[in-house]
C-alpha positions in Angstrom: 43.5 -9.3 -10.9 43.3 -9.7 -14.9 41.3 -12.1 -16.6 41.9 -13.5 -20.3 38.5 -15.1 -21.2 37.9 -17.1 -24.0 34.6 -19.1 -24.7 34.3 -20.7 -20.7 38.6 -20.7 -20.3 40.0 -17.7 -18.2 43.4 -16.8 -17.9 44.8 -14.6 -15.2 47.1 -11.7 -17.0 48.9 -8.5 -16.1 50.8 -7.1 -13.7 50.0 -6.0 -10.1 50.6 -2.4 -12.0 48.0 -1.6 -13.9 48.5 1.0 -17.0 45.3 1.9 -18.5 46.6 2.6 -21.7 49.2 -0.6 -22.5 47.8 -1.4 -25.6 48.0 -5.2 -24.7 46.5 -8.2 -27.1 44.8 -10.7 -25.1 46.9 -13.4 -26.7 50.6 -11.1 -24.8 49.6 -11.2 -21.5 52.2 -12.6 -19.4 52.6 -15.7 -17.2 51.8 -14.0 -13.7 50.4 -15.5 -11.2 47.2 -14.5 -9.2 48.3 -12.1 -6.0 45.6 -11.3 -2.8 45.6 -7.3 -1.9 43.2 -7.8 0.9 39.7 -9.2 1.5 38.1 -7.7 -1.0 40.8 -7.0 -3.9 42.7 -8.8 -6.2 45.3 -8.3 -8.7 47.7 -10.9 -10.6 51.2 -11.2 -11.1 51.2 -14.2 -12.9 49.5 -16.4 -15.5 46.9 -19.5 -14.3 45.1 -21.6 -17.0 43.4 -23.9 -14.8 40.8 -22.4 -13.3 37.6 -20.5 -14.9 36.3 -19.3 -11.8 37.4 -16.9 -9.4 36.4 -16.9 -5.5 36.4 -13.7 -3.3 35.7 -13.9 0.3 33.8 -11.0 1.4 33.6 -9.4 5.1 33.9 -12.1 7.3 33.0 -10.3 10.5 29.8 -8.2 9.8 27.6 -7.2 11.9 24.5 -10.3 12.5 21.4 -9.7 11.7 22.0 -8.8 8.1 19.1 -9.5 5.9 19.9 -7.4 2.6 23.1 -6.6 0.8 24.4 -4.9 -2.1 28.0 -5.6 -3.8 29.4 -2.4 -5.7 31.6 -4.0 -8.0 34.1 -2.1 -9.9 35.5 -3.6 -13.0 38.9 -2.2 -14.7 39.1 -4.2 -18.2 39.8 -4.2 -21.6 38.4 -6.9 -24.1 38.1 -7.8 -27.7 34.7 -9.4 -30.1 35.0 -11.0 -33.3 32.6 -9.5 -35.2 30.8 -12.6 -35.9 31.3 -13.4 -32.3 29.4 -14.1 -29.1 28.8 -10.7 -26.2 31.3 -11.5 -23.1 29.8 -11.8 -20.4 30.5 -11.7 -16.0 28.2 -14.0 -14.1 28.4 -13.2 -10.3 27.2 -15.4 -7.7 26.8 -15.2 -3.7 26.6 -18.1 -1.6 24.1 -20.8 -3.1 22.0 -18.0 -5.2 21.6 -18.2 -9.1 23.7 -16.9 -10.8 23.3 -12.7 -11.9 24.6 -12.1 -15.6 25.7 -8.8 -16.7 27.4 -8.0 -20.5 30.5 -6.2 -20.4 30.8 -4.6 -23.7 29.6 -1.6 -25.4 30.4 -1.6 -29.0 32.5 -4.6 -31.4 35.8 -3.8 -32.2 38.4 -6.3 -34.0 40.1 -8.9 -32.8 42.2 -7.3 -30.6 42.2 -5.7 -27.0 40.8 -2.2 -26.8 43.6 0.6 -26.5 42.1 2.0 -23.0 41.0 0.0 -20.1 37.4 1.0 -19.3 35.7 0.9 -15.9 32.8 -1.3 -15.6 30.3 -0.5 -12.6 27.7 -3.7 -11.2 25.7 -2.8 -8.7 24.2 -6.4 -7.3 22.0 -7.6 -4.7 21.5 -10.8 -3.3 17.7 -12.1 -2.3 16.7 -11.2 0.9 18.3 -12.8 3.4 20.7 -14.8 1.4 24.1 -13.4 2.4 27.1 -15.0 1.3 30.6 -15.5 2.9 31.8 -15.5 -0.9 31.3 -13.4 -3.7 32.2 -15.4 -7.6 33.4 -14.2 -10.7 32.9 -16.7 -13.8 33.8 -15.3 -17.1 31.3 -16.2 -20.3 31.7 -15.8 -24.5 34.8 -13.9 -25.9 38.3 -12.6 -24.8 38.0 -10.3 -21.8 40.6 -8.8 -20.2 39.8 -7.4 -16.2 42.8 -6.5 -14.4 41.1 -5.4 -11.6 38.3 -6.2 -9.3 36.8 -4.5 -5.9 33.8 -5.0 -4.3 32.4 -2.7 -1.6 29.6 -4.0 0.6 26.7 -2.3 1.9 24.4 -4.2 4.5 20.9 -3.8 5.5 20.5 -4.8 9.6 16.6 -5.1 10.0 15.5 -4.1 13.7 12.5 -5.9 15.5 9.2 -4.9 14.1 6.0 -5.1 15.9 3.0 -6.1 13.6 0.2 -6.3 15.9 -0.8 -6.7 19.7 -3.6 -7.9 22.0 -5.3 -6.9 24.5 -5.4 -3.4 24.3 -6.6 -3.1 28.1 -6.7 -4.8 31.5 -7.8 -4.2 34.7 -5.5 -2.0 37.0 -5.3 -5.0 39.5 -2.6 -6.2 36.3 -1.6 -9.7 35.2 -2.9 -9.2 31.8 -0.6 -10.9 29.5 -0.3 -8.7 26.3 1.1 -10.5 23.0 3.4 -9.3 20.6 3.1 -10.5 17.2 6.1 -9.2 14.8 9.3 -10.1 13.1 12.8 -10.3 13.4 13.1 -11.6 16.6 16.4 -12.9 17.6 15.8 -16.4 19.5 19.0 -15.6 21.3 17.8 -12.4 22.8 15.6 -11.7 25.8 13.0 -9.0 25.6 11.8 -7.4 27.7 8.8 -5.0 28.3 8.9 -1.3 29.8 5.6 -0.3 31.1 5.2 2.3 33.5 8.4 3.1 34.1 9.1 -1.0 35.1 11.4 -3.5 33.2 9.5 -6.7 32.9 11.2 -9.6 31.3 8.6 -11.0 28.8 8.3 -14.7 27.4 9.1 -16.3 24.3 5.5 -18.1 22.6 7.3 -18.8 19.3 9.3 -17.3 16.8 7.4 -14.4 15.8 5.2 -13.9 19.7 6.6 -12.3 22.8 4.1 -12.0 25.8 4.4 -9.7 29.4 2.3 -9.4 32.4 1.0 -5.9 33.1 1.9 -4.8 36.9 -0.4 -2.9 39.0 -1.3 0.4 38.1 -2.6 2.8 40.6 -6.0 4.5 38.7 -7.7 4.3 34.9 -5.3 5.6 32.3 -3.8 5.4 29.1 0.2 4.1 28.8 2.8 3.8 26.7 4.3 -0.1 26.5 8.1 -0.4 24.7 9.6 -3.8 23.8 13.1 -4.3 23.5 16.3 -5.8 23.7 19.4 -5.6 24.9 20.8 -4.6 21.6 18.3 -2.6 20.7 17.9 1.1 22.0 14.3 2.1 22.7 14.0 4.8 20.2 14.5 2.2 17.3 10.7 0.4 18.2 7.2 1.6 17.7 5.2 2.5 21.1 2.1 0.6 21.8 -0.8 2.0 24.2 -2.3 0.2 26.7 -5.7 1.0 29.0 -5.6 0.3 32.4 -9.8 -0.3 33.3 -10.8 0.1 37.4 -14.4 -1.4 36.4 -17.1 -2.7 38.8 -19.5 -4.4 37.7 -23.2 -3.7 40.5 -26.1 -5.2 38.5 -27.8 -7.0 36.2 -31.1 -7.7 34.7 -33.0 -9.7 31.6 -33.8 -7.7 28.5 -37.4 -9.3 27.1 -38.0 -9.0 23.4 -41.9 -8.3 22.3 -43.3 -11.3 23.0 -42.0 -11.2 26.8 -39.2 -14.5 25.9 -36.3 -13.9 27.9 -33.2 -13.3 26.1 -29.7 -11.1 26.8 -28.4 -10.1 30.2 -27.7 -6.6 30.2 -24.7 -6.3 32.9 -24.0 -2.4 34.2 -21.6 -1.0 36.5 -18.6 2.0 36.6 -15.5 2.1 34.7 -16.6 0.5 31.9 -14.7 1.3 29.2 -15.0 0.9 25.0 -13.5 -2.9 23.9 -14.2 -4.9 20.6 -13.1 -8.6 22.9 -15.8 -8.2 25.5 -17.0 -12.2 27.0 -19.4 -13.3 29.7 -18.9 -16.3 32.0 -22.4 -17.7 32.7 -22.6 -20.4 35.8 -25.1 -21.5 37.7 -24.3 -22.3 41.7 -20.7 -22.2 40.4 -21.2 -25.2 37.7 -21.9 -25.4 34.6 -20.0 -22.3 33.4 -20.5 -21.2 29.8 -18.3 -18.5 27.6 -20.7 -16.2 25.7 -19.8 -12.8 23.5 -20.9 -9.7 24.6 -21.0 -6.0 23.0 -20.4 -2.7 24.3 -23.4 -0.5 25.2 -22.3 2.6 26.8 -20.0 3.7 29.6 -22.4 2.3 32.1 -23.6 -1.5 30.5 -22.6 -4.1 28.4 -24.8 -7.2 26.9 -24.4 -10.8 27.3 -25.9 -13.2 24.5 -27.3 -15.6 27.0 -30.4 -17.2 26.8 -31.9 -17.7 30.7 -35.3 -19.3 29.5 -36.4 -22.0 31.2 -33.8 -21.3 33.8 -35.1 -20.7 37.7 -32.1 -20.2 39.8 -29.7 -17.6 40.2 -27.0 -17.3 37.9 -23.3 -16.0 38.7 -21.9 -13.7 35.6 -18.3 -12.4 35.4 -17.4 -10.3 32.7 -14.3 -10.6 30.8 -13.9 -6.6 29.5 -10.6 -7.6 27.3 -11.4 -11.5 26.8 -9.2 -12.4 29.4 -9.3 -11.0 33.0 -12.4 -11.6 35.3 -14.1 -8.5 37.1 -16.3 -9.2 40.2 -19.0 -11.9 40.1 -22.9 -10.3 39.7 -25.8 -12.2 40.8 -28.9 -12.8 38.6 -31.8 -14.1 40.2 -34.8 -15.0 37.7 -38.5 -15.3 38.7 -40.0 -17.7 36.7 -43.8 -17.3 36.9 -45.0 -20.5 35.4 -46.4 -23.0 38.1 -46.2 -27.0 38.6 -49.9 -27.1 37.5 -49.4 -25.3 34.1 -46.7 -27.6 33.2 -49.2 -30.8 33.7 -51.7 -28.9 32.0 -49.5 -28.5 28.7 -47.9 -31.6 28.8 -51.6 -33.3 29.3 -53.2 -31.1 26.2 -50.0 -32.3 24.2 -50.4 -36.0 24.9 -54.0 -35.7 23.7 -53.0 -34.4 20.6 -50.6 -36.9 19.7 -53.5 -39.3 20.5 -55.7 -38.3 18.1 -53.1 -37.7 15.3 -51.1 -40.2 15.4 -52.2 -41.3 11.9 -51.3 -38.2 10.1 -48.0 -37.8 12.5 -46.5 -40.8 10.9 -47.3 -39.6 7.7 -45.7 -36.1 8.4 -42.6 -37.3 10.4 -41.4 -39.4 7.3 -41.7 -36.4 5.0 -41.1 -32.9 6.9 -39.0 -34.4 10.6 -35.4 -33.4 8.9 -36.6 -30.2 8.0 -38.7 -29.6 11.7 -34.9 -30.4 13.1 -33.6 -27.6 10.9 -35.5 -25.1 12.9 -33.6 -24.0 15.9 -33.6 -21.2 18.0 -30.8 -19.1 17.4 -29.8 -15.7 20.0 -31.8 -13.2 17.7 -35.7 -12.9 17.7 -36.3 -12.2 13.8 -39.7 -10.8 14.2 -37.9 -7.9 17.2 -35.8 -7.0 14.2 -36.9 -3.4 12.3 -36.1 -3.9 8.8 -34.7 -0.6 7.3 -33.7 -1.0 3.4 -32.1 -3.4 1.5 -28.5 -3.1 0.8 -27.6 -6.1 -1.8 -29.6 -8.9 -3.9 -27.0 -11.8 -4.8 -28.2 -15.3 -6.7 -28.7 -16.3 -2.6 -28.7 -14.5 -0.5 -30.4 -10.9 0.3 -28.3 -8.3 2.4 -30.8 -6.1 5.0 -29.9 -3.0 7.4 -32.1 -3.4 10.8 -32.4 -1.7 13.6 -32.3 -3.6 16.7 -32.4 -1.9 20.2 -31.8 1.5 18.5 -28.6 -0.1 16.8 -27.8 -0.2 13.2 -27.0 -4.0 12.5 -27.0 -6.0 8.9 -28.9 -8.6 8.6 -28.5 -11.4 5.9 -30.8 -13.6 4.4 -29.1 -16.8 2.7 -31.2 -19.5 1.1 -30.0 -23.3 2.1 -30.4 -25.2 -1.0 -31.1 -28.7 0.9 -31.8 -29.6 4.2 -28.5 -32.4 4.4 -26.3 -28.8 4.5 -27.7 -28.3 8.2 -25.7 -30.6 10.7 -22.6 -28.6 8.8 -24.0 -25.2 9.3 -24.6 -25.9 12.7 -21.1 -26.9 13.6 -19.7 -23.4 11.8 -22.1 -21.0 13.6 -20.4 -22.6 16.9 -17.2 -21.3 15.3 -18.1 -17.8 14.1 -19.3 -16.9 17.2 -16.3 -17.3 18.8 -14.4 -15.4 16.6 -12.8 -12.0 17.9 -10.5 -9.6 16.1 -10.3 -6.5 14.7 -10.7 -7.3 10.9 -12.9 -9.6 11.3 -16.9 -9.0 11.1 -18.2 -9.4 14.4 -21.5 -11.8 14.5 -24.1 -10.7 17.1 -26.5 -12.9 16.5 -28.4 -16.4 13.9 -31.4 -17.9 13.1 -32.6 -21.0 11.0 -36.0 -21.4 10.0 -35.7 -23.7 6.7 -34.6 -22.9 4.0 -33.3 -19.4 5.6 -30.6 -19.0 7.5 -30.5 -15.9 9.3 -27.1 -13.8 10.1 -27.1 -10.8 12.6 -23.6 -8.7 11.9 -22.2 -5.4 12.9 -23.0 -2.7 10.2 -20.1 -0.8 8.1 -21.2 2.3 6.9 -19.6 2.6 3.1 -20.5 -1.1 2.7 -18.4 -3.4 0.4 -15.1 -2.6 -1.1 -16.1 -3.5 -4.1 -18.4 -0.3 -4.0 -15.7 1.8 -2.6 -12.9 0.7 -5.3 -15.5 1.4 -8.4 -17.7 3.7 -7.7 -15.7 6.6 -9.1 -16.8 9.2 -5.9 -13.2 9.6 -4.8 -9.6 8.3 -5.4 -8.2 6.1 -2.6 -4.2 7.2 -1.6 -1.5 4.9 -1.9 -0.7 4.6 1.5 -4.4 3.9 2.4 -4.9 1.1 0.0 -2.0 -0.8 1.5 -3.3 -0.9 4.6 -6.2 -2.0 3.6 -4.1 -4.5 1.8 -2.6 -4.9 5.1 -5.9 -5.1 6.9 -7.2 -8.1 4.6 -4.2 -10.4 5.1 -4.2 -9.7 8.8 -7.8 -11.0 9.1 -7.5 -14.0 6.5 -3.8 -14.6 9.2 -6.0 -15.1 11.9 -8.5 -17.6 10.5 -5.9 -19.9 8.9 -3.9 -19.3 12.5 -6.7 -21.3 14.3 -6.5 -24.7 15.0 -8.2 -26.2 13.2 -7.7 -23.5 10.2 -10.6 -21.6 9.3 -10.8 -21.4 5.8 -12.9 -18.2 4.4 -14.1 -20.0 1.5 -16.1 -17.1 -0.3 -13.2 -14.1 0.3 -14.0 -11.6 -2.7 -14.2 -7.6 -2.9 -18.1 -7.7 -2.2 -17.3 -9.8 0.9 -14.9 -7.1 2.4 -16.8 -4.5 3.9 -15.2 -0.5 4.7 -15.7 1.5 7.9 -15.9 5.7 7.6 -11.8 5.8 8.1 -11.1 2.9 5.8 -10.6 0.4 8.0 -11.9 -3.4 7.0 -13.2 -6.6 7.8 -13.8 -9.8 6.3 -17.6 -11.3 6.0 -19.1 -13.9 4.4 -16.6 -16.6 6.1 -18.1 -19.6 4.4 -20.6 -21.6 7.1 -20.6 -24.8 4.4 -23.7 -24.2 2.5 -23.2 -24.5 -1.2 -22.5 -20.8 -3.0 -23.5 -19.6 -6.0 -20.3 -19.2 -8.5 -22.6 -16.6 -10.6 -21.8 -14.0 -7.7 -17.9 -14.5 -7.2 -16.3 -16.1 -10.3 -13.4 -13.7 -11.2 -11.9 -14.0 -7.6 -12.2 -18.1 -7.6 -9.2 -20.3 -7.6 -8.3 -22.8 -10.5 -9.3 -25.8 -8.5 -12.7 -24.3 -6.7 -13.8 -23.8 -10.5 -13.1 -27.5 -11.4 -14.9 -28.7 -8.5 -12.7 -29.2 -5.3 -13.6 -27.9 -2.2 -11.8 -24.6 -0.7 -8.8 -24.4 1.1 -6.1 -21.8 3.0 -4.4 -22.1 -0.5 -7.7 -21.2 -2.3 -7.8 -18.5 0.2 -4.3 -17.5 -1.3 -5.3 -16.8 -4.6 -8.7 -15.0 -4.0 -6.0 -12.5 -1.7 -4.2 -12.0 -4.8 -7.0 -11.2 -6.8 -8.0 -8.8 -4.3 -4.8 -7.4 -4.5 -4.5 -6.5 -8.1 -7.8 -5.3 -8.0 -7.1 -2.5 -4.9 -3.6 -1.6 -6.6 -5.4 -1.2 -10.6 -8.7 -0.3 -9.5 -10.1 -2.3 -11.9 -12.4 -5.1 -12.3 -10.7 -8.5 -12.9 -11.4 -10.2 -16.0 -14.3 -7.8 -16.8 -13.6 -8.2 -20.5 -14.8 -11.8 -20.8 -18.7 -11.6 -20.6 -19.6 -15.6 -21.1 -19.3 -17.5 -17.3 -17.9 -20.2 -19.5 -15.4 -18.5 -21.0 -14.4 -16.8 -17.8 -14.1 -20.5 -16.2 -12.7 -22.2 -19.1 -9.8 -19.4 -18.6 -9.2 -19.1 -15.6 -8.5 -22.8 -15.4 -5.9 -22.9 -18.3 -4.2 -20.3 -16.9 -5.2 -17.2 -17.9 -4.4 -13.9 -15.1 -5.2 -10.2 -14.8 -2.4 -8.2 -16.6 0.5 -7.8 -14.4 0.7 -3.7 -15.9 3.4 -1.2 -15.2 2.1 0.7 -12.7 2.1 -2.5 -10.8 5.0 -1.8 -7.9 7.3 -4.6 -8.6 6.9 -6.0 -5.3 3.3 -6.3 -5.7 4.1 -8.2 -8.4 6.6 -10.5 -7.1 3.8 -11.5 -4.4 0.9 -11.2 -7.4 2.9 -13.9 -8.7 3.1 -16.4 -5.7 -0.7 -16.1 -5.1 -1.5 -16.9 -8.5 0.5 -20.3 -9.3 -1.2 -23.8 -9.7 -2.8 -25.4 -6.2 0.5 -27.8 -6.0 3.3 -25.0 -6.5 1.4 -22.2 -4.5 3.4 -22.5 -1.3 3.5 -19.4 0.1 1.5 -18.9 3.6 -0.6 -16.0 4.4 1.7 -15.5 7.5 5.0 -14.5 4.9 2.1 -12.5 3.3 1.6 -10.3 6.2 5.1 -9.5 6.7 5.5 -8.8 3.1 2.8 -6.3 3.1 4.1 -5.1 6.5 7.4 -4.7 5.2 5.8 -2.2 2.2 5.0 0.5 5.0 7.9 2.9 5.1 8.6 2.1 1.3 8.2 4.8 -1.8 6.5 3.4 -4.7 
């Protein structure tokens, strides 16, 4: 087709035969009218002045699943500029996108057509998955002449991609349901799981979660688990492993700390193998069953975080190797020495004390009882800790290695700035020790005496990330910092996931802490005491600065902090010395420096992190898919 543009008017000129060198003004085309080649070209024959834009429909039966397209869009035109004149201009626009301009010349002539047509090449891409069934043309500024337009489509099918999956192992008896978390899943498919050879047909949790139940497996081994479809071969998916556990569990017995107090059941047995999910049902005469974490010792044992004093009867544990399926019941009986006569003896002596001080009790129950309550006994003995070095000093808070049982552990010290923070701290530590995943610190053990507050938590040997990112002792790959990019978003998924969310509250560089092989996990997951802004400024949201209380979005912006800081190695904002200032900043607006070796899609989501509380919408879930999605791509 031929267009005659003039300011917003377009006129369609020319013949279906187009002669590249015609010599025509703008103002001779003739009155043809507009004729269709096929789907995707057009050419006129005669002359239309009503219309200024022109519709194309483009494939109409591609293949589903498209998420990505580009439109090669070859121009054939001739145009011409006043000199004092406006650029001429081709807006293109697919389905309900914004429009994409593009300027058509390359030099001003006079006020006449060109003597040659010239080819004019767009190459356009819609947003992801925003495919139109029509392609427009709107013409913009000065006389342009286009007497022909095709458009060849390219489409981008995305196949099913597994993010993550859990458990890793179950028992050989099977019925272990194993979750699939990953995207584009089609909710008209059924998939279906191949695991040893056997097609099992899984079930739909949501949109983005696919479960199946293992089937027996005759010994111990490692497999091979495919998900697929229908329509998708098994050579386009990832294989996950799976280990199939034959474990019986024969004994158990009380581990005593020092001072002879009864604390963790150590539980042993054969088959035990290595698992990060590990819980312990506790029951007593088959009531009162209680769901504790556990930790891998060796091949042979594992360890309960149960406290049995002041129990005297036997007590039934089942272990749960992968969180989920039971092994065999073991039988703990417990021989509790103390005597009928002991117990009237002590409560006796403490009567007679109260007697005599009941003055002075008065006196101290109005003054020091809230703070008395804020000593309970947590799972760890404190004083059975060894105290190796220190490894931080913060405004708060002091960060120890220990040594417990012949185990590296960290152990941290945080101060509790008033005793009205308790009641709060005590509901969180119920949380955080029920938290289980792999980028997530695992929490072994607490204690309050007032105004410490005492945290047990596995040990990562190269410490923070922080240390890692600035400490100039090597240079961190690519690849490696986006999955620890990866890692991060995973972990902060999971919090937010739970119901209720879980935010972090305190999620910074020093609160990210690096195994040997780069792997991460969160820390610090804020338990509700107030923290020191001295510590953790630059990583802050707007509205945490003014005062407000953290949130999942907060959580949002701290990520994208994080996230500049991994991809620049550099500190943010460490050119502003004054807290203040830094504040003052932060709050009006101000952002690290989005520089050029910033990947632009880092900087597309760099950008989403960092708006205002009320326009930051985007979740940490599309987060992880984004960052998933930045795997297999070449920066």
């Amino acid at each position: 087709m031929i267009w005659c543009v003039m300011g917003r008017f377009i006129v369609f000129s020319n013949s279906t035969v187009f002669v590249s060198n015609n010599n025509l003004k703008c103002h001779e085309c003739p009155n043809y009218s507009l004729n269709q080649i096929n789907d995707i070209e057009y050419r006129p024959t005669t002359c239309n002045n009503e219309t200024t834009t022109i519709n194309m429909k483009l494939l109409e039966n591609r293949p589903s699943g498209v998420t990505m397209a580009i439109y090669s869009i070859d121009l054939q035109l001739s145009y011409s500029l006043d000199s004092y004149g406006l650029p001429s201009y081709i807006e293109v626009i697919v389905g309900e996108n914004e429009p994409e301009r593009y300027e058509l010349e390359d030099e001003v002539v006079n006020d006449e057509c060109s003597d040659c047509v010239k080819n004019k090449e767009i190459t356009y891409s819609p947003p992801y998955g925003q495919i139109g069934r029509e392609i427009q043309f709107r013409g913009l500024g000065n006389i342009v002449c286009i007497s022909k337009i095709e458009v060849i489509q390219f489409f981008t099918i995305e196949a099913l991609n597994i993010i993550d999956y859990y458990p890793v192992l179950g028992p050989i008896e099977g019925g272990t349901y194993i979750t699939f978390i990953g995207s584009n899943f089609n909710s008209k498919e059924q998939y279906y799981c191949l695991i040893n050879g056997i097609k099992i047909e899984s079930e739909k949790i949501n949109e983005q979660q696919r479960s199946c139940i293992t089937p027996k497996n005759k010994n111990q081994s490692q497999i091979e688990i495919q998900l697929f479809s229908e329509n998708f071969p098994l050579t386009a998916l990832t294989n996950v492993t799976f280990d199939y556990y034959d474990v019986l569990f024969e004994s158990a017995r009380i581990y005593k700390d020092n001072e002879g107090s009864n604390q963790q059941i150590e539980v042993c047995g054969k088959g035990i193998i290595k698992s990060n999910n590990i819980e312990c049902l506790i029951s007593s005469q088959g009531i009162n069953e209680t769901r504790v974490g556990g930790i891998y010792l060796n091949e042979e044992c594992v360890l309960c975080f149960y406290n049995t004093e002041g129990i005297t009867t036997p007590i039934e544990i089942i272990i749960l190797l992968n969180g989920q399926n039971k092994s065999n019941s073991v039988i703990l009986r417990i021989n509790q020495k103390i005597t009928y006569g002991i117990i009237i003896l002590i409560v006796l002596t403490i009567l007679i004390i109260i007697l005599i001080t009941i003055g002075m009790f008065i006196v101290i129950y109005r003054i020091y009882n809230k703070r008395k309550k804020d000593n309970i006994k947590g799972w760890i003995n404190i004083n059975e800790l060894y105290l190796n070095n220190k490894i931080s000093i913060k405004t708060k808070s002091v960060i120890w290695m220990v040594s417990w049982k012949g185990v590296k552990f960290v152990l941290k010290d945080q101060m509790i700035d008033n005793s009205n923070e308790f009641e709060q701290i005590k509901e969180n530590i119920k949380t955080i020790k029920e938290i289980r995943h792999p980028c997530i610190i695992q929490y072994f053990g607490y204690s309050i005496e007032y105004p410490h507050l005492y945290l047990l938590m596995e040990f990562m040997p190269k410490h923070s990330l922080f240390n890692v990112l600035h400490s100039n002792l090597k240079i961190i790959p690519i690849a490696t910092k986006f999955r620890i990019i990866n890692e991060i978003s995973k972990g902060l998924a999971y919090l937010h996931d739970l119901n209720p969310p879980i935010v972090h509250g305190n999620l910074n560089s020093n609160n990210v802490l690096v195994e040997q092989n780069y792997s991460i996990k969160l820390s610090d997951i804020c338990l509700g005491f107030n923290l020191s802004l001295n510590d953790s400024i630059p990583w802050k949201a707007p509205e945490v600065l003014t005062g407000n209380k953290p949130t999942t979005k907060s959580d949002i912006y701290s990520f994208g902090i994080i996230l500049w800081e991994i991809i620049t190695n550099q500190i943010p904002f460490d050119d502003i010395d004054l807290k203040d200032d830094l504040i003052l900043n932060i709050v009006l607006g101000q952002r690290p420096p989005l520089i050029n070796s910033i990947p632009v899609p880092c900087k597309e989501l760099l950008l989403s992190c960092w708006k205002i509380n009320t326009e930051r919408l985007i979740s940490i879930d599309e987060i992880v898919m984004k960052v998933e999605s930045w795997k297999n791509t070449q920066f």
